[in-house]
ROMI-443596 format. One record per residue (C-alpha): residue in three letters; x, y, z. Coordinates in steps of 0.25 Angstrom, whole numbers, padded with zeros to 4 digits, always signed. Layout:
N
ALAXYZ
...
***
This chain:
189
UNK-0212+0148-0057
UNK-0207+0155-0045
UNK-0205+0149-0032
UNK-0218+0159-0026
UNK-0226+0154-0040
UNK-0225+0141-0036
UNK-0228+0141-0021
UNK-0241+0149-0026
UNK-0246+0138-0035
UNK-0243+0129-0023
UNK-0253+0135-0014
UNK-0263+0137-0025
UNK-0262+0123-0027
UNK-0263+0118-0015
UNK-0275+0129-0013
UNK-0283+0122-0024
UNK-0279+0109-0017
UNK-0285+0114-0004
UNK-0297+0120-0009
UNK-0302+0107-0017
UNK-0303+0099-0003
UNK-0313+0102+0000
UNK-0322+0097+0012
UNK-0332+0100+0021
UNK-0323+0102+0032
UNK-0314+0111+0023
UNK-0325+0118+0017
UNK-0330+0122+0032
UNK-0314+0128+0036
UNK-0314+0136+0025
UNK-0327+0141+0028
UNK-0321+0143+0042
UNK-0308+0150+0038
UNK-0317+0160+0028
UNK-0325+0164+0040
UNK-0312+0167+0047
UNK-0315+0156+0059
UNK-0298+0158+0062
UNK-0300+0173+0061
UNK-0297+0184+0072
UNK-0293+0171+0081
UNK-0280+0178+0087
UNK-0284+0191+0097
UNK-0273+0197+0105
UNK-0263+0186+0102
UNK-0272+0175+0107
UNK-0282+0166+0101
UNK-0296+0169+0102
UNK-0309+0162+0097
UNK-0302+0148+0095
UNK-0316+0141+0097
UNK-0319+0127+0094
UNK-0325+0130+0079
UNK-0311+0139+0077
UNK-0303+0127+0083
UNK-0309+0118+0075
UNK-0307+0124+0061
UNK-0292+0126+0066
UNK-0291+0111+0067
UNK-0296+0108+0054
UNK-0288+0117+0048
UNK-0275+0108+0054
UNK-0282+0095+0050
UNK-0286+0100+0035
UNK-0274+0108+0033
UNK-0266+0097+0036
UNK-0274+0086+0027
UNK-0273+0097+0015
UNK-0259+0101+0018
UNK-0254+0083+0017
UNK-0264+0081+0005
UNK-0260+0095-0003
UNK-0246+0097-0001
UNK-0237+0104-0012
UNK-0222+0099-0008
UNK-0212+0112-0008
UNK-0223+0124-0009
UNK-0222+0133+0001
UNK-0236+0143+0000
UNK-0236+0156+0002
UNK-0249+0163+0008
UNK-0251+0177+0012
UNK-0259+0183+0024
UNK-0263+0197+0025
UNK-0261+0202+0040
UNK-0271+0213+0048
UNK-0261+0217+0060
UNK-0246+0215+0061
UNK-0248+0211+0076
UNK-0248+0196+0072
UNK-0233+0196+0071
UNK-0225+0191+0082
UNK-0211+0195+0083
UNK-0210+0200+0070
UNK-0207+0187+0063
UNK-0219+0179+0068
UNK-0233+0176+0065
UNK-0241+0167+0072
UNK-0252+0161+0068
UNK-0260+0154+0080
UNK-0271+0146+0070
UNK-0272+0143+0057
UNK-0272+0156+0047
UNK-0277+0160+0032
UNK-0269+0167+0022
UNK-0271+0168+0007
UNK-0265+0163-0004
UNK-0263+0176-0012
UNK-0258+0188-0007
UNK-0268+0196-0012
UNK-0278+0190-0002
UNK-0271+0191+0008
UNK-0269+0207+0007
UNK-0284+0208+0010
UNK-0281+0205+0025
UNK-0268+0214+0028
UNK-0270+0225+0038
UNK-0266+0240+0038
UNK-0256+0237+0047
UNK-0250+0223+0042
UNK-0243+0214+0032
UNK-0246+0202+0022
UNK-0240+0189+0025
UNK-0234+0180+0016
UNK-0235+0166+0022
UNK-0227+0155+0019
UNK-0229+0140+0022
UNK-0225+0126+0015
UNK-0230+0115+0011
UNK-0231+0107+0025
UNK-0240+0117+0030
UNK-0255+0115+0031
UNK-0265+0123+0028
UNK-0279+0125+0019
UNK-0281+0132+0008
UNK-0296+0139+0007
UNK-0304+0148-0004
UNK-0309+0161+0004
UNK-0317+0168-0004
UNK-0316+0180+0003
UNK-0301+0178+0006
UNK-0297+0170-0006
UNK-0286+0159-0008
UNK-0283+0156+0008
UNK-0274+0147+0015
UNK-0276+0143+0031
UNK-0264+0139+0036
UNK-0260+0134+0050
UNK-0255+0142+0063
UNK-0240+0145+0062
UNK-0230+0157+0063
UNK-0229+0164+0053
UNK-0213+0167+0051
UNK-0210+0181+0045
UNK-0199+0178+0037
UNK-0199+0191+0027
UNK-0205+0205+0029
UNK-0208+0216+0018
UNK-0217+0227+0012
UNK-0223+0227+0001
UNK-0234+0238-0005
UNK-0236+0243+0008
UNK-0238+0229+0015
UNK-0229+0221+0025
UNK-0227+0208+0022
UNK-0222+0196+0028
UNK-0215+0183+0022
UNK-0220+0172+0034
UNK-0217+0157+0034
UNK-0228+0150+0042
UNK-0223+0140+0052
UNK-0237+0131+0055
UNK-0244+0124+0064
UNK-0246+0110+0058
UNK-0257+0104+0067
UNK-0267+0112+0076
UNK-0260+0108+0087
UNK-0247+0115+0082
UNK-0256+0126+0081
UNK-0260+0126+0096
UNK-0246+0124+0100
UNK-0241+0138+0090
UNK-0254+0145+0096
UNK-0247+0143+0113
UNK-0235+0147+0106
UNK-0238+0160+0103
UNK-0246+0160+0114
UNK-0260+0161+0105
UNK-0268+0152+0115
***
């Protein structure tokens, strides 16, 4: 089994893992994250819409991530995940994606096509083991998984079928306050 095959299999693992635990609260952020509550947050470079409700569902996302990520862990997986990008305005600098709050992206590639634009690219997001994040089944969207704010490092660029496509390693917030402090950064709030 190649190296790919197996990081695969360790993201469908932990995907099943995920999904099994269940509870009211997680049951609510899922239904949250399906009903795009993150979505369209980012206008002109700035944050927009970050309400109480918004905030809240940002937090829990750091508190369950983390419990998943310390109770589930696969020692020496790195995942790979792919995002599907509208507008190529997001990258910065030409090697740099900023993520100012957590984000989705889906476990096959195939998903992820559904959501690239006329004038952009697919991204193939790479992250390790110490990263938290929530996997969630969208029935609309498919196999998802939310992961943290970060910056997204291009690493490798190509084309393929008529499609831009970018290697990226994510570099994540760990806690929300990490989050708040990437989002002055860049200069997000």
């Amino acid at each position: 089994m190649s190296s790919e095959e197996i990081d695969k299999k360790c993201i469908e693992v932990i995907y099943e893992l995920h999904i099994t635990n269940k509870d009211e609260k997680y049951i609510q952020f899922t239904n949250n994250i399906i009903s795009d509550v993150l979505m369209g947050k980012i206008k002109n470079g700035k944050l927009r819409g970050i309400n109480d409700f918004v905030k809240n569902t940002i937090i829990y996302f750091y508190e369950f991530a983390n419990k998943l990520s310390n109770t589930y862990i696969l020692r020496g997986c790195e995942y790979t995940v792919y995002r599907g990008i509208f507008s190529p305005n997001i990258i910065v600098d030409n090697n740099k994606i900023i993520q100012p709050i957590p984000f989705s992206a889906s476990i096959y590639i195939h998903n992820a096509d559904n959501w690239i634009g006329v004038d952009c690219c697919r991204l193939h997001i790479y992250f390790d083991s110490e990263t938290p994040f929530i996997c969630i089944d969208n029935e609309i969207e498919g196999k998802e998984v939310i992961l943290p704010a970060g910056v997204l490092n291009i690493v490798e660029q190509w084309e393929e079928n008529g499609i831009k496509n970018y290697k990226c390693i994510l570099d994540s917030t760990k806690t929300y306050e990490e989050m708040i402090e990437l989002q002055k950064k860049y200069k997000y709030i």
